[in-house]
N, C-alpha and C positions, 0 to 999 in steps of 0.2 A: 504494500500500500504506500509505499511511499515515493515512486518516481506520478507522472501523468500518465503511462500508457497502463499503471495496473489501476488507476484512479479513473481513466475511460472504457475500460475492459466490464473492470465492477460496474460503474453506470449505466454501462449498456446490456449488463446483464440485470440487474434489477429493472430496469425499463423494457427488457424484453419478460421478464420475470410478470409484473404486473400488466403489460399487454396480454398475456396469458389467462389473464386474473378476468380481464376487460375492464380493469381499472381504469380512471380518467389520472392524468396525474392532482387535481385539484383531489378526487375522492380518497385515493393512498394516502396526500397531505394530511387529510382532517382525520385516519383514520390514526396515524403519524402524530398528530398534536403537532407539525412542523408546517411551515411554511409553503404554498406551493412552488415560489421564486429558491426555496432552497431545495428542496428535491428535483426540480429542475436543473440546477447546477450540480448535486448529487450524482445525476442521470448521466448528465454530460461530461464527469469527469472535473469540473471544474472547484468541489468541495467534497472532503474526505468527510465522511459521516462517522459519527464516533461508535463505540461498542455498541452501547446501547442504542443505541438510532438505529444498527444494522441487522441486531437482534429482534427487533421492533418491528421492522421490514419483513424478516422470515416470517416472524407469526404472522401479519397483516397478511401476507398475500401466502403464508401455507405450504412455503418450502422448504428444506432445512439450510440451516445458515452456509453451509458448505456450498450447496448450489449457488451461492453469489458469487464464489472462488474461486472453480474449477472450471473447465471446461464441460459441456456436453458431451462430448462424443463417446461413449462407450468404448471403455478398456478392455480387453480382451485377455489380458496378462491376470489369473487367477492368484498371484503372488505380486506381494508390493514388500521392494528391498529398501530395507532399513535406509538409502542412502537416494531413495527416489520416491517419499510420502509429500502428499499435500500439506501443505502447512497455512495456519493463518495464525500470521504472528501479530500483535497490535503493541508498534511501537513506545506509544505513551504510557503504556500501563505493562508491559512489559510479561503480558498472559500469552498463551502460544497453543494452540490447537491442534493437534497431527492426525490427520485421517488414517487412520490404518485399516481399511479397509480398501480394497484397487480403486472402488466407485461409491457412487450414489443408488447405482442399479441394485436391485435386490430387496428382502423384508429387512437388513438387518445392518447398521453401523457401527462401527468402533473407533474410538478416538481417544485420544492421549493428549488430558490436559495437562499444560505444567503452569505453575500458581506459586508467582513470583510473594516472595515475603510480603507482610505488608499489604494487602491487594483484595479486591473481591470481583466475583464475576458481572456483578450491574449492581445501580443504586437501588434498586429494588429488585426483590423478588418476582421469577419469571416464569411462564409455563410455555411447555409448547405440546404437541399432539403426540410424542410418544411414547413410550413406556421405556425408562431406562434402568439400567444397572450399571452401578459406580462401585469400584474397588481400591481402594487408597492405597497404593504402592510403596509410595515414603510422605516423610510428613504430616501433621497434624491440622485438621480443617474442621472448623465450623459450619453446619450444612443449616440453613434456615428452610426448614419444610415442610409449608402450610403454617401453622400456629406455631409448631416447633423450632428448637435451636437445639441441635446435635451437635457436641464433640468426636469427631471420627479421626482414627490413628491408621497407623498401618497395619495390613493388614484389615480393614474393618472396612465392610460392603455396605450398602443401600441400595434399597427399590426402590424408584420414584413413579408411581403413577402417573398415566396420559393428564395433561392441564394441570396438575398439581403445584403451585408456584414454587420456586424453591431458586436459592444463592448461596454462594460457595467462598468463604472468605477463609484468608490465609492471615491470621494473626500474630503467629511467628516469625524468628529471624530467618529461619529456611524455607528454603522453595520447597514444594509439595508436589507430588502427584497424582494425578489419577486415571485411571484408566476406563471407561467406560464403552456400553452396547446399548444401541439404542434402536428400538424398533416401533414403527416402521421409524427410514431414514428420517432424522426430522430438525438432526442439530445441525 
């Protein structure tokens, strides 16, 4: 996300993303809480939408956040090398995403959050449509989900229910991970 041609790439796939939708771009905005003159410039490459705004995006228009990053085209390679994963890294906050799965194709995702000290995944609590399982690898995280607030270590899993809002803050001096599957595709 940080040169303009992966700042046009994304725009133009979330503007193809919600022409799928049959969205207008004024009705995405209001669905957004944003601006229509900013999602306009979102579209075009011309403003970098933050975490949360992009997270925002997948729910509103029903796809998982990954499909803003990747390509479409269907991969064919049943194996994805440790040294050739999608990644969505978000500079400012310094949280990083790795798909370990080849695609989007399929019931089922997996992804490998790492969760910079310090840090949480949105300012609020978020749902989105699919049913996940989270296994904490290293590090100690705070999971907010639904009314609750879990201390999770390593070693230590969670369900989380389709819609069920939930956020993921790293309170410690160490970086955390996790690992999660999420079905259907949806993060």
């Amino acid at each position: 996300m940080h040169n303009t041609d992966d700042s046009v790439e994304l725009g133009q796939r979330i503007a193809a993303a919600r022409a799928a939708k049959n969205l207008s771009l004024r009705q995405l905005a209001e669905k957004l809480n944003v601006t229509p003159s900013l999602l306009s410039q979102i579209e075009r490459g011309l403003a970098n939408p933050s975490l949360n705004t992009l997270r925002m995006i997948a729910v509103s228009l029903d796809v998982p956040l990954f499909s803003l990053f990747i390509e479409p085209a269907a991969v064919n390679n049943l194996i994805t090398r440790a040294d050739n994963r999608k990644k969505i890294i978000f500079p400012h906050s310094n949280w990083e995403y790795t798909l370990l799965s080849p695609d989007l194709n399929g019931a089922i995702e997996m992804v490998l959050m790492t969760v910079p000290p310090h840090s949480q995944t949105a300012q609020i609590p978020l749902s989105h449509i699919g049913e996940e399982i989270a296994y904490v690898m290293s590090g100690t995280l705070t999971l907010y989900l639904g009314d609750s607030v879990e201390e999770l270590g390593e070693g230590d899993s969670v369900k989380i229910p389709p819609s069920l809002p939930h956020m993921w803050e790293n309170r410690d001096e160490t970086e955390a991970t996790v690992i999660f599957a999420v079905t259907p595709p949806s993060f």
